[in-house]
N, C-alpha and C positions, 0 to 999 in steps of 0.2 A: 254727669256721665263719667268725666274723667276719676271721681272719686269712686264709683262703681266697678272701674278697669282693677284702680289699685287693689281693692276689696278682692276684687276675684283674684286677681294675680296672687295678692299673701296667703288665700284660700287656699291657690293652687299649691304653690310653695308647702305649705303647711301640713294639708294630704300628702304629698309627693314624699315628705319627712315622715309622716307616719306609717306608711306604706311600705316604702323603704323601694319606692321601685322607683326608675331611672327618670330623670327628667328629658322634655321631647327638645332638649335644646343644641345637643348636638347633631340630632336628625334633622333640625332646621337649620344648621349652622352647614352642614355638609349639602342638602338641597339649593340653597342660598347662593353657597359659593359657585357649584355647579353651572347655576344658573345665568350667574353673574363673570364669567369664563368658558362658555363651553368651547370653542378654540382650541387653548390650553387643553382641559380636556382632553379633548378627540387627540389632540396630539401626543398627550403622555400614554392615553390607551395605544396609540398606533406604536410609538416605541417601544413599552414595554409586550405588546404582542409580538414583534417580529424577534424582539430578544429572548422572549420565551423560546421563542418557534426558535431559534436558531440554536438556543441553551440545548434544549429537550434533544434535538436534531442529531447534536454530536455524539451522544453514546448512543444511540438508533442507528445512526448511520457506521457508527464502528461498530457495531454489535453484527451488523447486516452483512459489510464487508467482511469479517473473522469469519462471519458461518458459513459464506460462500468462500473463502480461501479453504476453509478446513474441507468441504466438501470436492472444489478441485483436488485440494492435495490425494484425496481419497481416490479419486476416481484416477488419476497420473499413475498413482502408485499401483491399482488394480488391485482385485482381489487376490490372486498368490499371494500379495502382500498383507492386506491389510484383514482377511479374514484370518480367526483365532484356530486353529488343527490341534482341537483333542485326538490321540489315539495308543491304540493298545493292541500288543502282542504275546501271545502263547508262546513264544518262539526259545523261550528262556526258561520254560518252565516245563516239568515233566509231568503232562496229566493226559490222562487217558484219551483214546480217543473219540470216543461219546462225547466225554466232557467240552471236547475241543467245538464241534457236532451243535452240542446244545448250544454254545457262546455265539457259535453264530447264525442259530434260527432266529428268523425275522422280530420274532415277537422281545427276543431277547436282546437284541443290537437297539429297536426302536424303545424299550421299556425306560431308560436312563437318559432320553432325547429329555422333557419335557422339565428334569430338575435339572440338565446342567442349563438348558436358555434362561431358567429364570437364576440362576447363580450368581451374574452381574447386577441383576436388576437395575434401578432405574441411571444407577453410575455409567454404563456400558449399556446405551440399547439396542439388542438386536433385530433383525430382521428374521423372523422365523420363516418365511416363506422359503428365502434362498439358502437359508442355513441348513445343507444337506449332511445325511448320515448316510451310513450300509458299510460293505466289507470289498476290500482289493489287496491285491497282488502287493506284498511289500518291492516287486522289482519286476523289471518288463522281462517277459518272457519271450525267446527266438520261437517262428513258427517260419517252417518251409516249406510246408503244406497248404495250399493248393501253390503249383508252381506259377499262375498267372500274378501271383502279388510281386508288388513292383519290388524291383531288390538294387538299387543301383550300388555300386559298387560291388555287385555279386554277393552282396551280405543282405541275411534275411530278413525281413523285418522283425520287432520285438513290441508286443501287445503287453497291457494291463488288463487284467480280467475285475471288471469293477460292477459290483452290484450295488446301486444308490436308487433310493427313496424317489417314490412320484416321478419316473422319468416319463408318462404318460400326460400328466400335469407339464410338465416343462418343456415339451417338444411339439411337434406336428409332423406326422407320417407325411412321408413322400413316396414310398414306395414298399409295400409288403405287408407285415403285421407286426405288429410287438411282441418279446418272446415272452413265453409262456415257461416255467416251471416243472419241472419232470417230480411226479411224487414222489416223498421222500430223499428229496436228494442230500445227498451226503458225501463223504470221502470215498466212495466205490464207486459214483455214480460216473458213467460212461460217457456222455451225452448230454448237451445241456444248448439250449439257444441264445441269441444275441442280436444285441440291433447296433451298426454305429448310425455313426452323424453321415451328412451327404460328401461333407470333406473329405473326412477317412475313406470313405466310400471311394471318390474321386483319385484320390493321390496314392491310393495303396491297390486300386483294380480289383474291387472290393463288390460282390454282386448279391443281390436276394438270393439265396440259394446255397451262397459259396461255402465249402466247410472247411474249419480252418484245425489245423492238428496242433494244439497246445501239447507240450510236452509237460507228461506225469513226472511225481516223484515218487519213485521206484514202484512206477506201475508202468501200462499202455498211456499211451497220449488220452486226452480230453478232448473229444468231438464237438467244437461249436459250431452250429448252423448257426448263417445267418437269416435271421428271417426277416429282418426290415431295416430301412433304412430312412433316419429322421433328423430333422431341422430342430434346432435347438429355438426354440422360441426369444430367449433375450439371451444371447450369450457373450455380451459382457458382462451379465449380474456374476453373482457368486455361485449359482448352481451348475453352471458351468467353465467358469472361470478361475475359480480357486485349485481346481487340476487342470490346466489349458488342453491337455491330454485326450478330455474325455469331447473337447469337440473338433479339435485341429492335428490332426499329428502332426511332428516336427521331425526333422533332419539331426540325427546326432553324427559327431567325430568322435571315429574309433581313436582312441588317446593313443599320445605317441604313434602316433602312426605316420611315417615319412611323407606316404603319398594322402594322407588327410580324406582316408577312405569315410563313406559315410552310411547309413540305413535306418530305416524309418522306423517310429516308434508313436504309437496308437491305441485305441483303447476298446475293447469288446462290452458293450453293457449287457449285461446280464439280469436278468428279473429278482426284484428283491430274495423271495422263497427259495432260489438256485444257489444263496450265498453260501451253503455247507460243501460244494461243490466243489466250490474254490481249494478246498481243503486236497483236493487232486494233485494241483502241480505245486503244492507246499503248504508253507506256513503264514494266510493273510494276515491280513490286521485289521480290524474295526476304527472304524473311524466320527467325530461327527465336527462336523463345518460351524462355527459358532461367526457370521457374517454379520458386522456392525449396520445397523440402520441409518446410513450416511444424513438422511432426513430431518432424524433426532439426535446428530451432534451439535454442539454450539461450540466456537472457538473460546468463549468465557468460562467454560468448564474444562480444559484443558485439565488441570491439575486433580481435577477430580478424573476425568477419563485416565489420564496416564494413573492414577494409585489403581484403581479397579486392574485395568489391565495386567498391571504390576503383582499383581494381589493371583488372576489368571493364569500367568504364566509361573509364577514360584513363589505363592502362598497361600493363604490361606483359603482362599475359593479352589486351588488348582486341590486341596485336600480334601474341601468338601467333595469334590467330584471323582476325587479316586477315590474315595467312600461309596460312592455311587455305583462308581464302575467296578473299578478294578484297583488293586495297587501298584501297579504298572502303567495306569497312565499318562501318558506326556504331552504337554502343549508345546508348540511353534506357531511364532506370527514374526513378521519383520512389521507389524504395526507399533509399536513402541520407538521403532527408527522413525515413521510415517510423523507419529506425534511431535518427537524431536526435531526434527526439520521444520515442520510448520512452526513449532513453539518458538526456536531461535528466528525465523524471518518476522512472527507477530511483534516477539522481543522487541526486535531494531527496528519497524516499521513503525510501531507504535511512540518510540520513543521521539522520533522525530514529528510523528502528530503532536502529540505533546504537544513541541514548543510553539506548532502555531495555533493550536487551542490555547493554550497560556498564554501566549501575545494579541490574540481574537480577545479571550475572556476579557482579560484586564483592561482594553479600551473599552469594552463595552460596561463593565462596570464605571471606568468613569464617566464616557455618555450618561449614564444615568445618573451619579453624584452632578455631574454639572447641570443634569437638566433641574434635578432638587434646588442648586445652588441658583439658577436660574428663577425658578418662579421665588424661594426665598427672597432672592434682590427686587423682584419685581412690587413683592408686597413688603419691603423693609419698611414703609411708613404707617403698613393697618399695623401689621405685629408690635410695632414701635410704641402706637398707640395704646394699643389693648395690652402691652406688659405696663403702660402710664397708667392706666386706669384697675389696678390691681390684678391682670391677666397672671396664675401661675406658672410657671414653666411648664409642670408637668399636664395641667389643664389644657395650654399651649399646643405642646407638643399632640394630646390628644387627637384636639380635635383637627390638624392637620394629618395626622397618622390617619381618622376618621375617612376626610375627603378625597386623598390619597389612594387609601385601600376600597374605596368603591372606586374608582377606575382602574387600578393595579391589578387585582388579584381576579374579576372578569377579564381583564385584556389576555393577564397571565395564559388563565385556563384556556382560552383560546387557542391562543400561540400554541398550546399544551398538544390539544385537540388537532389545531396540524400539523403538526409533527406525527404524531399518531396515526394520523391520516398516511401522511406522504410518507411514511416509512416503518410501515408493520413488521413485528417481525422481532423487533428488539427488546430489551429487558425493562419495561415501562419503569419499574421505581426509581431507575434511574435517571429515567427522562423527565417524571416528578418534581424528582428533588432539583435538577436542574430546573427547570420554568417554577419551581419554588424559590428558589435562590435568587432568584430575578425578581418576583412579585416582593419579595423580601426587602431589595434592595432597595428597587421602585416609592416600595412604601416608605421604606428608614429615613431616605436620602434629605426629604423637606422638612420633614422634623429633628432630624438631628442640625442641617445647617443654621435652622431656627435659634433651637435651643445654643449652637455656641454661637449665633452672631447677637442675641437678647438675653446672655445671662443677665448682665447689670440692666436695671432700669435707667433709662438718658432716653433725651429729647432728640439731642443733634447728635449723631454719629461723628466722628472724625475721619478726616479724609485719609484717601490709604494711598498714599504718591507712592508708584513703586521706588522713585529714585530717591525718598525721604524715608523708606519706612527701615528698621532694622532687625533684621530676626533674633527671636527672642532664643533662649539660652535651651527651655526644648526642644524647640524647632532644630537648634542645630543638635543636639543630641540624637535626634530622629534619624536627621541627615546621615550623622558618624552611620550611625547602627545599620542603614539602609546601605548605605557604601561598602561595609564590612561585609553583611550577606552577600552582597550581588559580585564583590572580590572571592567570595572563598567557591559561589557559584562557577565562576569562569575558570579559577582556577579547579574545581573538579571536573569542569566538561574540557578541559581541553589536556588532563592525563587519565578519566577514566572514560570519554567519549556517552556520545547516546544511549550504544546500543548495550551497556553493559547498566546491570541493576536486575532487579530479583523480577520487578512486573513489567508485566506488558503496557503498563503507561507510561514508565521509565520513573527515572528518578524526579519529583516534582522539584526541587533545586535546581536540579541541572536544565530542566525542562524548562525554568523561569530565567535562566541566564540571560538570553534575548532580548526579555522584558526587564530586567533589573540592571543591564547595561544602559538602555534609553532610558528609563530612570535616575541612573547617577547622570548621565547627562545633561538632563532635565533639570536636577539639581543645578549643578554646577552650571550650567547656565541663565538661571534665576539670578542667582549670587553676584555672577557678571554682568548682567544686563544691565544695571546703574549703570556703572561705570563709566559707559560710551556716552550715557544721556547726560551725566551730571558733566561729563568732559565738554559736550557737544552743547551747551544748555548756556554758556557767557557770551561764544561764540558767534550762535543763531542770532541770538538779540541785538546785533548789529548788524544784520543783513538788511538789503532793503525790501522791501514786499512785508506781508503779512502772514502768508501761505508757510513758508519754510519755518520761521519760528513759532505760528502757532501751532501746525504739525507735530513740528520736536515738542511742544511745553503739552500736548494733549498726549502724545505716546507717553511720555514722564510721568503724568498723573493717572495714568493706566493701574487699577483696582492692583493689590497686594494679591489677592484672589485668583491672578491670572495663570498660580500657578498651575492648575490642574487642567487649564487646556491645552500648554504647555506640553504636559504629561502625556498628556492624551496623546499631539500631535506626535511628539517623539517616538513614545512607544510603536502606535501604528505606520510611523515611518521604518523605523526598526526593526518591525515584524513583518514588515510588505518589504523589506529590501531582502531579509535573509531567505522569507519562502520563497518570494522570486528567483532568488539564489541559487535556493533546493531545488525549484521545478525546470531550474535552468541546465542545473548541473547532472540533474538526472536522464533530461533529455540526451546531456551531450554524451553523458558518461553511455547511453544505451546505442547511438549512432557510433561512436567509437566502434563498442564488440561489436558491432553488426557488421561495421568496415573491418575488422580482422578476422572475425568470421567467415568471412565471404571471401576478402581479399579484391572484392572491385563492385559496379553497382550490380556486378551479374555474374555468375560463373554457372559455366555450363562440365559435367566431366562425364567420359565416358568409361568403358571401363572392357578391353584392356585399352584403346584408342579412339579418336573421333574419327568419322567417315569424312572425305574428303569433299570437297564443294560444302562443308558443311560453315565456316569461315565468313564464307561470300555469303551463304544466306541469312548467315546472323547479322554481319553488317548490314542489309537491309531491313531489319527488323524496325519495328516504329521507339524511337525513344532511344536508339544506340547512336553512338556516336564515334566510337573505337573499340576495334577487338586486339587484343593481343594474345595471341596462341603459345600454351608452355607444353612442355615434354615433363614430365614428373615422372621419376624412377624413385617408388617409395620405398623401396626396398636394395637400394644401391651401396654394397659394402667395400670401402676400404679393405687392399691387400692385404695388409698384415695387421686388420683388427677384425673382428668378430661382429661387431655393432654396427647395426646397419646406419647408415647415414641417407633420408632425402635427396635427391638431386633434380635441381630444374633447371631444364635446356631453354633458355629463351631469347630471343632477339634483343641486343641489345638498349638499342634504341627506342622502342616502343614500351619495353618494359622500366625503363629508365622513367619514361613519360609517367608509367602507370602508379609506379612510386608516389612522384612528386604529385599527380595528382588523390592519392589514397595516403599521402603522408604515409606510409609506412615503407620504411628504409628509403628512403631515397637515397640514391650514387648517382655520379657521371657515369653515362654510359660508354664511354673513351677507356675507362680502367677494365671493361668486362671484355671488349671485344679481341676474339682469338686471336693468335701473333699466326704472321705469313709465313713461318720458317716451323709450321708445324710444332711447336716446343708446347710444352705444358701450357693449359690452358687457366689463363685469370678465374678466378672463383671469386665468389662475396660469399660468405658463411656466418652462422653465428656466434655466438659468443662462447658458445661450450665446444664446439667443432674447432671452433680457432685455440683454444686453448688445448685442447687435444691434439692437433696435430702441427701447430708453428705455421712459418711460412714457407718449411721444405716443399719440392714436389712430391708429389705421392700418386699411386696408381688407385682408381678407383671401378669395380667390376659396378655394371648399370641392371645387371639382370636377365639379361637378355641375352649375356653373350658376348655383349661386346663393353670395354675397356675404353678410358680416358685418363689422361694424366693432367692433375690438375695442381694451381699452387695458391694459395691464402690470398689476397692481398688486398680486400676490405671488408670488414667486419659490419656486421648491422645486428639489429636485435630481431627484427621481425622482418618479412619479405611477401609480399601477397601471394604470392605462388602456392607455398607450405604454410602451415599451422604448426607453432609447435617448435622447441627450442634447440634442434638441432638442421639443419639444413645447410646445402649448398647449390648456389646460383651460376650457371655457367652459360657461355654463348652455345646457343642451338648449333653455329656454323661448323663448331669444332667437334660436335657427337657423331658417331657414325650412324650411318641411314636408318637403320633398324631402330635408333632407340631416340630419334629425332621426329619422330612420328609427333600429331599433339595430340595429349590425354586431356588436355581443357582449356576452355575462352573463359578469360578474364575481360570483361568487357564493360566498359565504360560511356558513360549519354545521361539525358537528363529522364530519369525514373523509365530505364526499360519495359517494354509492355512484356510481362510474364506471361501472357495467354500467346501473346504472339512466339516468343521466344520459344516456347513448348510446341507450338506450334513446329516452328522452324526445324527443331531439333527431331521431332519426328518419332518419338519414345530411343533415339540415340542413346540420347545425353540425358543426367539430371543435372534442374536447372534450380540454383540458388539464388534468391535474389535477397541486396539487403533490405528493400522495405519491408518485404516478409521478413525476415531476420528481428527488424527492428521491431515487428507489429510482435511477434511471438515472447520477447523479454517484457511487454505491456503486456500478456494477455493473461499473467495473473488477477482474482479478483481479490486478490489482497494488496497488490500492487496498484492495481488501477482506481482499486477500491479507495486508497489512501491517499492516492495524488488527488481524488477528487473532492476527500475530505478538508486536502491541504490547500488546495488552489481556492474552495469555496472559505476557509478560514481566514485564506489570505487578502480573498476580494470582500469579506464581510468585517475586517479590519482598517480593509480602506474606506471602506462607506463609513462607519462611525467614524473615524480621522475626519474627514469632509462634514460630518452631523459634529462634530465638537467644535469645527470650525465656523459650520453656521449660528452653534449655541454661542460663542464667545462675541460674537460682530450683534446678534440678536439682543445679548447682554445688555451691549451700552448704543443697539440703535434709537431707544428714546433721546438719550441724553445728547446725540449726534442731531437728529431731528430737530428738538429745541435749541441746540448751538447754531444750525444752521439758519434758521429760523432768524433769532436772534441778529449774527453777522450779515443778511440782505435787508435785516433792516439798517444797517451802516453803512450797506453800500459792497456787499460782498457779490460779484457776478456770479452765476452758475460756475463756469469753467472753475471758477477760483475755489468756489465749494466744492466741486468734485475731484481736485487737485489734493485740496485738503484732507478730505476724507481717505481716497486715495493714500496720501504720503503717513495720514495718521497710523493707518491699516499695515503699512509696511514694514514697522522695528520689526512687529514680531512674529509678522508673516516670516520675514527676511531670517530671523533667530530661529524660526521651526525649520525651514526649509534646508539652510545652512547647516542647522545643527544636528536636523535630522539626517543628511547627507554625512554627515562626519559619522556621525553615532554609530550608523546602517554599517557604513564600512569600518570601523575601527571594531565593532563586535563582532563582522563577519573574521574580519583577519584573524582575532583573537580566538575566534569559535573554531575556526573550520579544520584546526590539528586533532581536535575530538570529534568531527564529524565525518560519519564514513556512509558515504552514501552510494556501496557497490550492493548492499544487498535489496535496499528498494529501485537500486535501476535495474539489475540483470537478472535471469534466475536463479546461475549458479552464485552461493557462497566466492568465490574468485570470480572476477571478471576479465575477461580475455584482454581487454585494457589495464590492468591493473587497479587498483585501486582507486574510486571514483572520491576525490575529495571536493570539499567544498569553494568556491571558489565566487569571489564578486561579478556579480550580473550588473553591466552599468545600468544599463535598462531598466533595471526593477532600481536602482540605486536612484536614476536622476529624476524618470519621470514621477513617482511622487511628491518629490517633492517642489518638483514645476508647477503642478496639478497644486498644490497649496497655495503658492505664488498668484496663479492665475485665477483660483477658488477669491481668494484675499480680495485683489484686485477688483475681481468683478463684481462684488458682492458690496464692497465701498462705492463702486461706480455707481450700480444700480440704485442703493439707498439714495445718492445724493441727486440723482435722475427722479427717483419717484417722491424724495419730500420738496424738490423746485414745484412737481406738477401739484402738491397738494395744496400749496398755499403757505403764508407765514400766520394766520390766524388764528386757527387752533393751536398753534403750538406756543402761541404766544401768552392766551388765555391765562390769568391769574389763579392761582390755587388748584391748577389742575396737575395730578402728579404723577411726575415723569420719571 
């Protein structure tokens, strides 16, 4: 029989060679292993799925957040803004009157609709629904006719006569009919109908019926009846939004006008067919609405959106469409500004994601190298064997890349799959290639560690005492070279900072700063680590017991290897102290402006004064705890200068208090209170007002009438009262009655109730509060989008920190097992083992924890002259705090690294807890390998 096995086998052999097709031995070689580990296994599938998942996640998740920032910024900005205004005038040209007549019959204004929407195409996509065309008024015309229109300041109102597309389609009658088209209508024509909206209606005493006398150019007036009056169906979109006109009239100031007279300006719609009409009280213009499809932007096309645009406004599209039109057409958007704004916030928001995807990634790539390097160590004696027995490298390497990549690259696509799942929406190939990169790694990591720890064929390996071993002349070349990058890193983020660089993921150098700082560290503390043991190593071995120097001589003989969890720990120390940092400083940097914003946790003002008893009922408000009442004269000029200066009349004392507890300007209140002998009254001022006027007295007029005389004599930079870098602070005692009145509560308690407060004030007062302050500088989704990317980056750097730390203790709990094992057979107690284990666990727990503490803050320090972190806390460009810099969070500093300590600790405790209860038997077993 046995000579029958051979026979078939050379058989097989033999076919297999003539064939030329693959033998079934590395399908049995990968099934085998499988089988013979599923554990391992399940456990490399579970990591590299959630690695996947997390790889794929981040440009999903930034893809998701950019296209809802670009979409707010859209909709903040409103359509006047960000919708594109083709339009064209006759007004410059001398052509007949027919000619003028034909340009704007219906058929001729909508004929040229259809090529300019598709102009942009797919670069710029529009909304055709809301992208409205027709013909108006290049300027509002005065109409005095019917006398009941509202006229306040005795001036008349002034209408736009606008004929646009489908207002039928965009509206809902509320009262009357739609106007209808008089035949023919042209430049003679008499008479013509009109519908407004129910506002105009409302604010201008505007009725079904009413007839309103447009005034001709050089003829009789134009007769518009109106015959209905309609509700604009979505009149935030763009068909009624991009002239705000045609659904709201507004209030204008007659210019230069002393007394700031004003008269309302509104809009008559008129029926597309009627637009020749217009030609009555001058010269229209045609127009058409090109309204972006805010739906179908992505923030990852920016550069493409703005060239389109660019190309719209003054190039080569803006010439195919005066081709179309006319050669007088002209575009206007302030959406090119819309783009820029968002572009420069993505810029700097992005840049700082960056760094904690680059300090994420990088532990998470080594998690995966050490878990290779892990099961590597575990099989050093099958590999050991099978390269004895003629095993090639590259046959080697195979068939582990084999076993590998059937749990990797299913786990991967998984990971892939949810990702996909929980965040639709984003640029898939690049979430791909990310959970590819992963499967990649997953795969590489056991077979490359293979292939260098069995290049040479040997039996017995050599022991790798970290405090005996010495790095080889590569090794330190690596080093130099690795030190050199991560120097020229810090020194570019800390003179050209985050936010500057071409893309919106920032510069990857500068982004890796973070992580290449706990890197030389990591280094550099490898290097050192001998040192104490070989110091500490004559010394032990005098002690009495067995616990302290076997300890020290088992930390000693700690694998050469240990570098890379090292690395690990570092890194993710170092990336969890700085986003902690960031999310720290961002908080603070937002409660800041919110406190100078406000100026207390509440302000109430009214306007020109607050109603009396009003005081007493805010104090009883739920959540107040102190009011302080100011006089604010915003408008209070200095005698003999021209420029008005701020003035706030307040109580001493109390507002003294409200300083010190809103930090902003704090003084004694002893310096502000009015002198008994009537003299010039103590002021606090700021720094441009004191420089302006000294410490002379000087007279200052309140507004009102009445007059003070005040003199300098404490400077501050800011004062809760005012906003704003000019003011002056005076005692209420010393104002005269008239202008001592209070225009607002500044009021102070633990988070004011706002419904109550509103309550309280009665539609008085408007009521500011800072939580809303603070809630509104978050409620960007580019903003909140990105803290949430950063904080999940940050907390998913800690979890692999804590997985590298259970891979490293995992590493050598065989050999820990067998030792202890071993020492109760000599008489070792428990406590004494779990001492052991314990003190063993500790160098280089004690070396991460320490060193990661050092690193965290020596690269924060170093970092944070390049980090500006005012435009992911507030929304304006400038923050009413000044500039929000980076700054050490102890909290994110210590407790990680506690959390390693105590990880360390517990994880020695417990092994030496669960191999007492297992027994010394097994572990003692001859020839079993450990």
């Amino acid at each position: 029989m046995t000579r029958t096995r051979r026979a078939t086998g050379k058989a097989a052999d033999v076919g297999a060679r003539r064939t030329g097709r693959p033998r079934a031995a590395v399908a049995g070689w990968v099934r085998t292993r499988l089988r013979s580990a599923p554990g391992a296994a399940v456990a490399l599938a579970v990591l590299v799925a959630v690695t996947a998942c997390l790889a794929a996640a981040l440009p999903l998740a930034v893809d998701r957040y950019g296209d809802a920032g670009l979409r707010r910024a859209m909709e903040s900005a409103g359509p006047s803004r960000t919708t594109v205004q083709l339009f064209t005038s006759d007004a410059d040209t001398l052509v007949p009157q027919e000619t003028r007549e034909a340009d704007l019959r219906w058929d001729a204004v909508r004929g040229p609709r259809a090529e300019l929407l598709s102009l942009p195409g797919r670069s710029l996509p529009l909304d055709r629904d809301q992208s409205a065309y027709g013909v108006r008024t290049t300027d509002p015309l005065p109409v005095r006719e019917p006398a009941e229109l509202a006229q306040p300041s005795a001036l008349p109102p002034q209408f736009h006569l606008v004929a646009q597309n489908d207002l039928a389609g965009h509206s809902r009658l509320r009262e009357g009919r739609l106007p209808k088209a008089p035949d023919g209508a042209g430049a003679a024509t008499r008479a013509v109908e009109a519908a407004v909206t129910a506002e105009t209606a409302r604010e201008l005493n505007i009725a079904v019926g009413s007839v309103l006398r447009v005034p001709g150019l050089q003829r009789g007036p134009l007769m518009v009846r109106v015959t209905g009056i309609v509700d604009p169906r979505a009149p935030d979109e763009a068909y009624w939004s991009t002239s705000p006109v045609l659904r709201s009239p507004h209030l204008m100031t007659v210019p230069d006008d002393p007394a700031r007279s004003v008269y309302w300006v509104g809009a008559l719609l008129l029926p597309p067919d009627a637009a020749p009409a217009i030609l009555a009280t001058g010269l229209p213009e045609r127009y058409w609405h090109l309204a972006p499809d805010a739906s179908g932007l992505h923030g990852h096309d920016l550069p493409r959106l703005t060239s389109a645009l660019a190309s719209l406004e003054a190039g080569p599209l803006l010439q195919q469409a005066r081709t179309a039109v006319s050669p007088s057409l002209e575009a206007d958007t302030a959406l090119d500004e819309v783009f820029g704004e968002y572009g420069a916030l993505r810029t700097a928001i992005g840049s700082l994601v960056a760094v904690a995807a680059f300090g994420t990634g990088t532990v998470a790539a080594v998690v995966l190298l050490m878990a290779g390097g892990l099961a590597a160590d575990r099989r050093r004696a099958e590999l050991t064997l099978l390269r004895a027995r003629g095993a090639s490298l590259a046959g080697l390497a195979a068939r582990l890349l084999a076993e590998t990549a059937v749990v990797a690259v299913p786990a991967a696509a998984l990971g892939l799959t949810a990702a996909l799942l929980l965040l639709p929406g984003g640029r898939t190939p690049y979430a791909v290639a990310a959970a590819g990169a992963v499967a990649l790694l997953a795969c590489a990591a056991l077979p490359l560690r293979a292939v260098a720890a069995h290049r040479a064929v040997r039996v017995h390996a050599a022991r790798e005492d970290i405090a005996a071993a010495r790095p080889s002349r590569r090794r330190t070349v690596a080093e130099l070279t690795l030190v050199t990058v991560a120097v020229g890193a810090v020194v570019a983020l800390r003179t050209r900072g985050t936010a500057e660089g071409g893309g919106t993921s920032g510069d990857a150098l500068v982004s890796l700063a973070p992580v290449l700082v706990g890197m030389i560290a990591a280094l550099l503390l490898v290097r050192l680590y001998p040192l104490p043991l070989r110091g500490l190593a004559r010394p032990a071995g005098r002690l009495r017991g067995v616990v302290g120097p076997l300890s020290l001589a088992r930390a000693a003989r700690t694998s050469g290897s240990a570098v890379l969890p090292l690395l690990a720990l570092l890194t993710a120390l170092t990336t969890a102290a700085f986003g902690g940092s960031v999310l720290t400083g961002v908080a603070d940097a937002r409660d800041r402006a919110a406190v100078l914003a406000v100026g207390a946790d509440a302000r109430l003002e009214g306007a020109p004064d607050l109603p009396s008893g009003l005081t007493e009922r805010i104090r009883r408000a739920p959540g107040v705890r102190d009011v302080t009442a100011v006089a604010v004269a915003l408008y209070a000029q200095p005698r003999d200068s021209r420029l008005a200066v701020p003035v706030a009349a307040v109580d001493p004392t109390g507002y003294a208090a409200l300083s010190r507890h809103t930090d902003i300007g704090a003084f004694d209140a002893d310096l502000l209170k009015a002198p008994a002998d009537a003299g010039a009254l103590p002021a606090l001022a700021s720094p441009e007002v004191a420089d302006r006027y000294g410490t002379r007295p000087f007279r200052m007029g309140l507004g009102d009438g009445g007059f003070i005389s005040v003199r300098i004599v404490e400077v501050r930079e800011r004062t809760p009262a005012v906003t704003g870098q000019d003011f002056l602070v005076v005692d209420r005692s010393g104002v005269p009655e008239g202008s001592a009145r209070p225009t607002a509560l500044l009021v102070t308690g633990d988070r004011p109730d706002g419904s109550a407060l509103r309550e309280a004030a009665g539609g008085t007062a408007r009521v500011h509060l800072r939580a809303e302050e603070h809630a509104r500088y978050s409620d960007s989704p580019l903003r909140s989008g990105a803290e949430r990317v950063y904080a999940a980056a940050v907390a998913a750097g800690a979890g692999y920190a804590v997985l590298a730390l259970l891979l490293t203790l995992l590493r050598a709990a065989p050999e820990r097992a067998a030792l202890l094992a071993r020492l109760r057979t000599m008489g070792l107690t428990r406590a004494q083992g779990r001492r052991l284990l314990v003190l063993e666990s500790l160098p280089q727990a004690l070396l991460a924890a320490a060193g990661g503490t050092v690193t965290a803050w020596a690269a924060i320090r170093l970092l944070s002259p390049g980090v500006d972190l005012t435009t992911i806390a507030v929304s304006a460009s400038s923050s009413p705090a000044g500039r929000a810099v980076l700054r050490t969070d102890p909290v994110s500093l210590l407790v990680p690294a506690l959390a390693v300590l105590a990880l360390a600790v517990g994880i020695a405790a417990a092994q030496a807890w669960w191999s007492g209860r297992r027994g010394s038997v097994r572990e003692l077993r001859a020839g079993d390998a450990r």
